[in-house]
C-alpha positions as CSV (number, residue, x, y, z in Angstrom):
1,X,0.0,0.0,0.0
2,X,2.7,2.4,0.8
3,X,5.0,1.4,-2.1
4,X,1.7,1.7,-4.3
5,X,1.3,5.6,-2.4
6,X,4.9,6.3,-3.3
7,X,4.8,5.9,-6.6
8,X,1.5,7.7,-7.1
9,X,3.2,10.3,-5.7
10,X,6.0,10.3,-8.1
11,X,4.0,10.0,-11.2
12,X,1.7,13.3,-9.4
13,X,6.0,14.9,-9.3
14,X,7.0,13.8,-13.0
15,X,3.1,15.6,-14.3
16,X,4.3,18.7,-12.3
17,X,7.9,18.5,-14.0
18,X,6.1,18.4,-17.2
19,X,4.0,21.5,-16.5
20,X,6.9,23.2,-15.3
21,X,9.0,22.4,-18.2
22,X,6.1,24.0,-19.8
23,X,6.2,27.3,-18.1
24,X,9.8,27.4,-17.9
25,X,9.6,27.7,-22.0
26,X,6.8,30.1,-22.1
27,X,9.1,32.2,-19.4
28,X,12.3,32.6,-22.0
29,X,10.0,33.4,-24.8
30,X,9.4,37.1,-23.6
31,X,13.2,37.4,-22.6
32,X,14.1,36.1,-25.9
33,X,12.3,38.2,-28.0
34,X,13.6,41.3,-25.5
35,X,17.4,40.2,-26.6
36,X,17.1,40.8,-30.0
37,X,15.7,44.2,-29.3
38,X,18.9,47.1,-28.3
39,X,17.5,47.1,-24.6
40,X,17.9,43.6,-24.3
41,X,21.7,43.4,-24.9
42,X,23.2,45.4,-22.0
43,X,23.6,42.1,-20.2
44,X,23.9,44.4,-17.0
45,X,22.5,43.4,-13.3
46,X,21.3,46.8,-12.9
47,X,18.2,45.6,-14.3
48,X,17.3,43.4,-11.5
49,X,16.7,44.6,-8.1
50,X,18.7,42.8,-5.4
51,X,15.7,40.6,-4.1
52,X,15.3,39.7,-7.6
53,X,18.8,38.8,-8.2
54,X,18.9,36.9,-4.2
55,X,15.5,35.3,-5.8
56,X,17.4,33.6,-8.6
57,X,20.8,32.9,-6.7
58,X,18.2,31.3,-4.0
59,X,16.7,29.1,-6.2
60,X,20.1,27.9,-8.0
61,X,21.5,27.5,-4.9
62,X,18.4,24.8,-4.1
63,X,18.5,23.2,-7.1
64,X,22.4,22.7,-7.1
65,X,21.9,21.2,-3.3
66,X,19.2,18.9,-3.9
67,X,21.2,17.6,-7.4
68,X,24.4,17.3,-5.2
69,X,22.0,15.1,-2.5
70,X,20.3,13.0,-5.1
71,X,23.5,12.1,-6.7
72,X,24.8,10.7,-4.0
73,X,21.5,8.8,-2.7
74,X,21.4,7.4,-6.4
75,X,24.9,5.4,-5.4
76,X,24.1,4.7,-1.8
77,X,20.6,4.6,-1.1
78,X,18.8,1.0,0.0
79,X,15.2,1.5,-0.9
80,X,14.2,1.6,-4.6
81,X,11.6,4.4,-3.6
82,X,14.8,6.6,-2.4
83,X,16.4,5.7,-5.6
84,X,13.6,6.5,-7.2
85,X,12.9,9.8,-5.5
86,X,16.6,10.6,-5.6
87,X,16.1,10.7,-10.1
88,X,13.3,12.4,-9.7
89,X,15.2,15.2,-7.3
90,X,17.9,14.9,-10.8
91,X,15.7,15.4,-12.9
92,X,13.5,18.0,-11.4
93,X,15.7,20.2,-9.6
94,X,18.4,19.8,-12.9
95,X,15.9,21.0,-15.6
96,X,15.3,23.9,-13.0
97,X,18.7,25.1,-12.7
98,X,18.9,25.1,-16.3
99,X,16.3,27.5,-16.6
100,X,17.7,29.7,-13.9
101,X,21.0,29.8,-15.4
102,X,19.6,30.6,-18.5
103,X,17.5,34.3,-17.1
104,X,20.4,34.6,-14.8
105,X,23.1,34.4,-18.1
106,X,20.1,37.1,-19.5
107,X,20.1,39.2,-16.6
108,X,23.9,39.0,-16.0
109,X,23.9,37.4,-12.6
110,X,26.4,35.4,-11.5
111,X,25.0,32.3,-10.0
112,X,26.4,29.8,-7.4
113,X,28.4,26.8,-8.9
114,X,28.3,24.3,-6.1
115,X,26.4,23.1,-2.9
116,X,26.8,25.4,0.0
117,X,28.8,25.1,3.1
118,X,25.3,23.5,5.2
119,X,24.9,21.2,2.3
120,X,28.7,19.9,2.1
121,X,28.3,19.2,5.3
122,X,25.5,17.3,5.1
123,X,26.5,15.5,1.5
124,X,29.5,14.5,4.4
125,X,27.7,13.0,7.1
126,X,25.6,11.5,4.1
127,X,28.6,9.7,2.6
128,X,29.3,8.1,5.9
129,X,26.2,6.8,6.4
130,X,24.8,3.4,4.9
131,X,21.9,0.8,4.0
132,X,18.5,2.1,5.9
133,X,20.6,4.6,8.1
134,X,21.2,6.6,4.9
135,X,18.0,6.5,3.3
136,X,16.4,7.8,6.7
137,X,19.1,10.9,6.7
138,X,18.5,11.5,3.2
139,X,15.1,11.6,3.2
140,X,15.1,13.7,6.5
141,X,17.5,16.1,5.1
142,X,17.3,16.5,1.9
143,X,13.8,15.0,0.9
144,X,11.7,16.9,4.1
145,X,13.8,19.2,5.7
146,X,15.3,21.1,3.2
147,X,12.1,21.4,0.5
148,X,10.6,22.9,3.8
149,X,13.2,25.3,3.6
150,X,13.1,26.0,0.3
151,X,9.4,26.4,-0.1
152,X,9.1,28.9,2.4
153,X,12.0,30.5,0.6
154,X,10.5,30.6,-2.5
155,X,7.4,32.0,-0.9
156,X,9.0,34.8,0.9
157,X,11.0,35.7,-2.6
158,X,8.0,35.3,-4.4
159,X,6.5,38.1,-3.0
160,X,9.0,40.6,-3.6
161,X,10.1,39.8,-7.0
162,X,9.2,42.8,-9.4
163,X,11.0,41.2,-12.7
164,X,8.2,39.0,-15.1
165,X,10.7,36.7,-16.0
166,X,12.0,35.5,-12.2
167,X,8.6,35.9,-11.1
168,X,7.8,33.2,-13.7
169,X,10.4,31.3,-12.7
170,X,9.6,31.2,-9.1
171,X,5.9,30.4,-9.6
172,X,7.1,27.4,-11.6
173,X,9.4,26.2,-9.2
174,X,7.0,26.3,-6.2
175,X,4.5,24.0,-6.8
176,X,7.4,21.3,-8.3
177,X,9.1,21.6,-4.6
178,X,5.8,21.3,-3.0
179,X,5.0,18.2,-4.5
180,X,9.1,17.0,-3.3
181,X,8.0,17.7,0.0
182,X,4.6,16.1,0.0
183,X,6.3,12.9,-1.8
184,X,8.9,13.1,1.1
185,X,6.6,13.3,4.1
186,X,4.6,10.5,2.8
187,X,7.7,8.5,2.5
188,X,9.1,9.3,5.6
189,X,5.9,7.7,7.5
């Protein structure tokens, strides 16, 4: 019953994925249209504010930790639900970044490259850890814990972000990581 659950759970993930794929194209179109115009060429930062440029270095910064995570659950973990879960945190949270870097590389923000300090940390303890004890701290950590953190993130960003296109991007992204930590709580009981 659970396993059956789980995997409802992760087909409801990969239909969100597919709308958000969806979005995510519909969000360049606008931007790409604006690059071919004079205005859209400076490449500068100026033309974000700073909570719109913290807005897209937020959500890189969650996609690169929850890749970095995943990665390493796909090598380690027990359960085939956490390996499963684990691809579906690749595949989801990669497509994502790609459409961050892409308005960030539009907007001329520099994005992080790699997971932060919290995250190496954890990716640490992680790699110690094996069999059922590492599925239980993955899922914990990166499967509950952090989409928590991240959601409420994305919420508190979302309502300050004045530019269409990370606006877009951040409305995309929040239902996707709801669904991560819905898929992750129902695991975890």
């Amino acid at each position: 019953m659970q396993k059956s659950k789980t995997l409802k759970g992760l087909l409801a993930v990969s239909a969100v994925a597919v709308m958000f794929s969806t979005v995510g194209v519909q969000a360049q179109t606008p931007t790409s249209a604006a690059q071919n115009s004079p205005i859209g060429q400076t490449g500068s930062s100026a033309r974000l504010s700073s909570g719109d440029e913290k807005a897209l270095k937020d959500m890189a910064q969650a996609d690169i930790n929850e890749v970095a995570a995943a990665r390493i659950a796909l090598s380690k973990a027990q359960s085939s639900d956490v390996k499963t879960f684990a691809q579906q945190m690749v595949k989801d949270h990669g497509d994502a970044l790609t459409k961050v870097q892409a308005v960030a590389q539009q907007k001329g923000v520099a994005l992080p490259t790699e997971p932060d300090a919290k995250h190496k940390a954890m990716a640490a303890k992680l790699e110690k850890q094996s069999g059922a004890a590492f599925d239980k701290m993955y899922m914990e950590n990166a499967g509950t814990k952090d989409h928590k953190m991240v959601l409420s993130t994305l919420q508190s960003d979302s309502r300050k972000i004045k530019d269409p296109d990370v606006k877009t991007l951040a409305d995309a992204h929040t239902p996707v990581v709801e669904q991560h930590l819905k898929t992750a709580q129902q695991m975890s009981m």
